[in-house]
C-alpha positions as CSV (number, residue, x, y, z in Angstrom):
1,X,-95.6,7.1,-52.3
2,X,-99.1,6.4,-53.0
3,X,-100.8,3.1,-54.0
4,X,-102.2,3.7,-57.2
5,X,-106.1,3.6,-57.4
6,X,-107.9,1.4,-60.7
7,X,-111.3,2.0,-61.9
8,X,-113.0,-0.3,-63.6
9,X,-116.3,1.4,-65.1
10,X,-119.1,-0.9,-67.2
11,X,-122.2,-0.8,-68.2
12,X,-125.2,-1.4,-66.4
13,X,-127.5,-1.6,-69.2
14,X,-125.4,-4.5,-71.0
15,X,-125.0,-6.1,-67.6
16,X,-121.0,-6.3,-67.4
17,X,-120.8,-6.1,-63.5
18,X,-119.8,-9.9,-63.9
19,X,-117.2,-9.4,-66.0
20,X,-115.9,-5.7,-64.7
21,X,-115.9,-7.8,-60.9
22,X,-114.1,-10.9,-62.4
23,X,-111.0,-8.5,-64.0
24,X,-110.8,-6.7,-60.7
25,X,-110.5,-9.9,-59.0
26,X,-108.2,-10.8,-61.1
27,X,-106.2,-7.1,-60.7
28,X,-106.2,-7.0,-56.7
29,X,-105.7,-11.4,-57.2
30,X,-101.9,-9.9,-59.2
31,X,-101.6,-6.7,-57.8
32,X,-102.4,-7.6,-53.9
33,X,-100.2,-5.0,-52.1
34,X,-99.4,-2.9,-54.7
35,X,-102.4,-1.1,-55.5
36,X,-105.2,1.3,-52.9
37,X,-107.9,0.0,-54.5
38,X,-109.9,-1.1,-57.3
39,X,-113.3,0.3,-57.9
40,X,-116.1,-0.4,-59.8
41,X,-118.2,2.2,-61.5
42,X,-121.2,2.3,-62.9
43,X,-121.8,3.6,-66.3
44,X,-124.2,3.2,-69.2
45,X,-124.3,3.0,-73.3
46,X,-122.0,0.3,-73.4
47,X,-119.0,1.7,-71.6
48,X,-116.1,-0.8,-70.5
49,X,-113.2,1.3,-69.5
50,X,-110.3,1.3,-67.3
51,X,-108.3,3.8,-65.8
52,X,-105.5,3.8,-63.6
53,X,-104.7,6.8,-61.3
54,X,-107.4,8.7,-63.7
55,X,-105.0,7.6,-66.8
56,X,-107.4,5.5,-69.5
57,X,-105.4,2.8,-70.3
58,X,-108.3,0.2,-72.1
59,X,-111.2,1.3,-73.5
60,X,-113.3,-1.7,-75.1
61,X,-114.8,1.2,-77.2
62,X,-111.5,1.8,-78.6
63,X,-109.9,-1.6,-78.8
64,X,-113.5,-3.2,-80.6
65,X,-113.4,-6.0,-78.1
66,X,-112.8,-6.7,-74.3
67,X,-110.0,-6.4,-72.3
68,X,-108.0,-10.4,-71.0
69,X,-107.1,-10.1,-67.6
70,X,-103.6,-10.6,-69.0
71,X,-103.6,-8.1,-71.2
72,X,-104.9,-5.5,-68.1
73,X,-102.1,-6.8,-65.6
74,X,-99.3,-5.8,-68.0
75,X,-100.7,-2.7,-68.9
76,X,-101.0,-1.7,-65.2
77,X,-97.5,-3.3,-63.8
78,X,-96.1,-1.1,-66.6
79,X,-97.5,1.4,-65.1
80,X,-96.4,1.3,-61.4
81,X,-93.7,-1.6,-61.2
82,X,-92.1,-1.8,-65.0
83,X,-89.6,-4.3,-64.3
84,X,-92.1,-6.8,-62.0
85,X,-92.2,-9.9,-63.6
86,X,-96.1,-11.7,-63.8
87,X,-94.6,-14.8,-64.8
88,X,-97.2,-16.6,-66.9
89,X,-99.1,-13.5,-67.5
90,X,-95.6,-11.9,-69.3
91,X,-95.9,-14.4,-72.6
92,X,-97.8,-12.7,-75.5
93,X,-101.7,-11.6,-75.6
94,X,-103.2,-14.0,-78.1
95,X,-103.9,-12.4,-81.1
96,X,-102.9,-8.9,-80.0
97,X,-98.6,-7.8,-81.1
98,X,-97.0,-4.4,-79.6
């Protein structure tokens, strides 16, 4: 089975590269062995999106804010490894209910 790929695309213009790096450090920081890569891509006109295997799972766009880096790791260990547990990272997104 393939290691899923995540790609991280921001804006250029707003200068998010800081903030698109941090949440993949954060990403290969959880996800160390479990995913091929992350990647970073550039984009423009305010763009903060994130895809996993080509599938959008945050858009900031969408959502009116910016992703945590919790909220990112449970979205993508639901993904590939549903029952994984990410200790700390498994209580509740503050501010944000399923």
């Amino acid at each position: 089975m393939q290691k899923p790929i995540v790609e991280i695309e921001f804006c250029t213009q707003c200068r998010w590269l800081l903030r698109a790096a941090w949440l993949a450090q954060e990403l290969l920081t959880t996800f160390d062995t479990d995913l091929a890569s992350v990647n970073l891509v550039p984009g423009t006109g305010g763009i903060l999106e994130v895809r996993c295997d080509g599938e959008l799972i945050f858009s900031r766009k969408a959502a009116g804010r910016f992703p945590e880096a919790k909220e990112l790791k449970q979205l993508i260990r639901d993904l590939i490894d549903p029952a994984r547990s990410l200790g700390h990272s498994d209580s509740p997104v503050k501010g944000h209910s399923d």
